[in-house]
N, C-alpha and C positions, 0 to 999 in steps of 0.2 A: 504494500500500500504506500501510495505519497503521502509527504507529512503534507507537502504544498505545491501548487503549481511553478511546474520550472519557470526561472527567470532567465531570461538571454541579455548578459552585460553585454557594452561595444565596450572593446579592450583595444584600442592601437586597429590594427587589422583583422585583427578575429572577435569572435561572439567565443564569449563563455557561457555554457550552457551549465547553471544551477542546477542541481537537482536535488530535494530532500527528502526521503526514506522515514519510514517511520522505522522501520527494524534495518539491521547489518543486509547489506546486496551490493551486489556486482552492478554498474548502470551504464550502460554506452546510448550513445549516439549513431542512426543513421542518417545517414541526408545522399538522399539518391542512392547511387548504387554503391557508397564509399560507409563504411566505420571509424566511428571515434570514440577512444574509451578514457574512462578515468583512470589513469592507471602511477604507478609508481616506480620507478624502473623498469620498465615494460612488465611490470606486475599488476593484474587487476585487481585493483583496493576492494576491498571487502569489507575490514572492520570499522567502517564510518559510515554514517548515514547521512552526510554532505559530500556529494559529486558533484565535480567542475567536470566538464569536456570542453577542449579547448577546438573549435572549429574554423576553417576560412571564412571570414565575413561572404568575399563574393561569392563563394560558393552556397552560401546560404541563403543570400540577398537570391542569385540564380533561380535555385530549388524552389524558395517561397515554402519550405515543407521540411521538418524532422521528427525522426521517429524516435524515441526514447523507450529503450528495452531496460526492464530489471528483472534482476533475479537472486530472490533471497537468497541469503548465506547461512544454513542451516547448520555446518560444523566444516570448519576448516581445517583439512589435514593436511600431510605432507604429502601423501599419497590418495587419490578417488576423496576430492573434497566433495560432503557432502552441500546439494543444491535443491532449491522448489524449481516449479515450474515458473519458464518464460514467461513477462506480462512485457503488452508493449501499448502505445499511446502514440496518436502520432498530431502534432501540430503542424498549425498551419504558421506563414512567416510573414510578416509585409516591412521590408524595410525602409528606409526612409528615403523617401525620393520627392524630385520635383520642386518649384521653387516654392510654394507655397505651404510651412512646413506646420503642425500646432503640436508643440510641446508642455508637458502638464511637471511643473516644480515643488516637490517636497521638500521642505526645510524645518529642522528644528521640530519633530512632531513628538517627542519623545516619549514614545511609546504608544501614540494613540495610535487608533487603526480606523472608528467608524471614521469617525470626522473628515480626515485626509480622502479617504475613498467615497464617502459622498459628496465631498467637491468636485473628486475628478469626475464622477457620474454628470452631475451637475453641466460641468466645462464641456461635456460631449467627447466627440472622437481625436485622437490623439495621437501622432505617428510615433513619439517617445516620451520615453520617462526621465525624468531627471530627479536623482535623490541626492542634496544638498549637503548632506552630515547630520548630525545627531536624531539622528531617526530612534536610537533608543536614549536614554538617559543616561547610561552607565551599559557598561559592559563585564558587569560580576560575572554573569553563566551566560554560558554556550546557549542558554534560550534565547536571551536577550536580542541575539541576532537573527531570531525566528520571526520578530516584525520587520524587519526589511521583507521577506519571503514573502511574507501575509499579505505586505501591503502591497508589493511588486506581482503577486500572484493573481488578486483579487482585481486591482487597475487593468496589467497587460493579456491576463490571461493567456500568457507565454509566446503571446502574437505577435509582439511591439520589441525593439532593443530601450534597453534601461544603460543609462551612464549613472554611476554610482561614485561620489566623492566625500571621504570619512569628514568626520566633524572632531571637534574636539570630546567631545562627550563620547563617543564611539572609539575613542583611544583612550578610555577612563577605566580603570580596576583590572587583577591579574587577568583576564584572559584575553584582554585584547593581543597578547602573545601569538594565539591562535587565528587573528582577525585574519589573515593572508589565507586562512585554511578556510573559511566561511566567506568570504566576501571575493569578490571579482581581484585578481592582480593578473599581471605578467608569465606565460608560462610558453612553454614551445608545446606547438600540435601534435596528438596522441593520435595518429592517422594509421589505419592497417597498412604495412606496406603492399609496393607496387606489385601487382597479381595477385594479391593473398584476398579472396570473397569474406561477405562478409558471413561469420558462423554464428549460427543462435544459439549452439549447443553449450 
């Protein structure tokens, strides 16, 4: 099961594609006929339930379309890790194009959720997101960072690219340690290589 609807940051030239888990799974990314996974040293993370897949913007801008596969992690061994069954979801994509552009601004909401998401209802259609910083108050636990998801989920409904800029509050208490592991940064593309399909097994 999703905790939230994927967020897709713009990063430089690629979308990071969010994804939140309520239980431990495997989560890649299809887009067209290519895979992209979460992975760690070309090892596929399992024991987190926040996946980034890092993809080619244009390739996605292209596509207009990705598919998002998980799969629980029900005991991880050395040897026949055990697995659930495949789930997959697949969104649609509109990026931002054209000169006439309406972007929707979150600043400073610190922790609320209705409020922010019945303005953007309000404002109408929207080609991006933009979140300004201190979207939560503090960043004591690893939830804290579950209302950017909420709110980025609920707005884009995984349709739209979100640009994401910390705030001071969002660098506040020990775990902001971990912020680079939950939030959109810099990474290089996790792409299957050249000839290898993509496997759902």
């Amino acid at each position: 099961m999703y905790k939230t609807i994927p967020v897709v940051f713009a990063v430089e030239d690629t979308y990071q594609i969010m994804v939140r888990t309520e239980e431990k799974s495997f989560v890649w990314v299809k887009i067209g006929d290519q895979c992209f996974y979460d992975h760690s040293n070309g090892i596929l993370r399992s024991n987190t339930t926040i996946h980034r897949i890092t993809v080619p913007s244009t390739l996605l801008d292209k596509t207009g379309q990705y598919t998002v596969y998980k799969r629980l992690l029900i005991e991880r061994k050395p040897y026949y890790t055990e697995t659930g069954e495949i789930s997959q979801k697949v969104y649609d994509f509109y990026p931002v194009k054209g000169d006439k552009i309406r972007a929707y601004h979150i600043a400073d909401a610190h922790n609320m959720i209705e409020e922010p998401v019945r303005a953007a209802q309000t404002y109408g259609k929207i080609d991006f997101l933009i979140l300004n910083g201190d979207i939560a108050s503090s960043s004591d636990q690893l939830e804290d960072f579950d209302d950017v998801y909420e709110l980025c989920g609920r707005i884009t409904h995984g349709n739209i690219p979100v640009v994401f800029a910390r705030g001071n509050h969002d660098m506040r208490a020990g775990t902001t340690i971990r912020l680079a592991d939950h939030l959109d940064h810099t990474l290089e593309i996790a792409a299957a290589p050249e000839g290898y399909y993509c496997r759902e097994a």
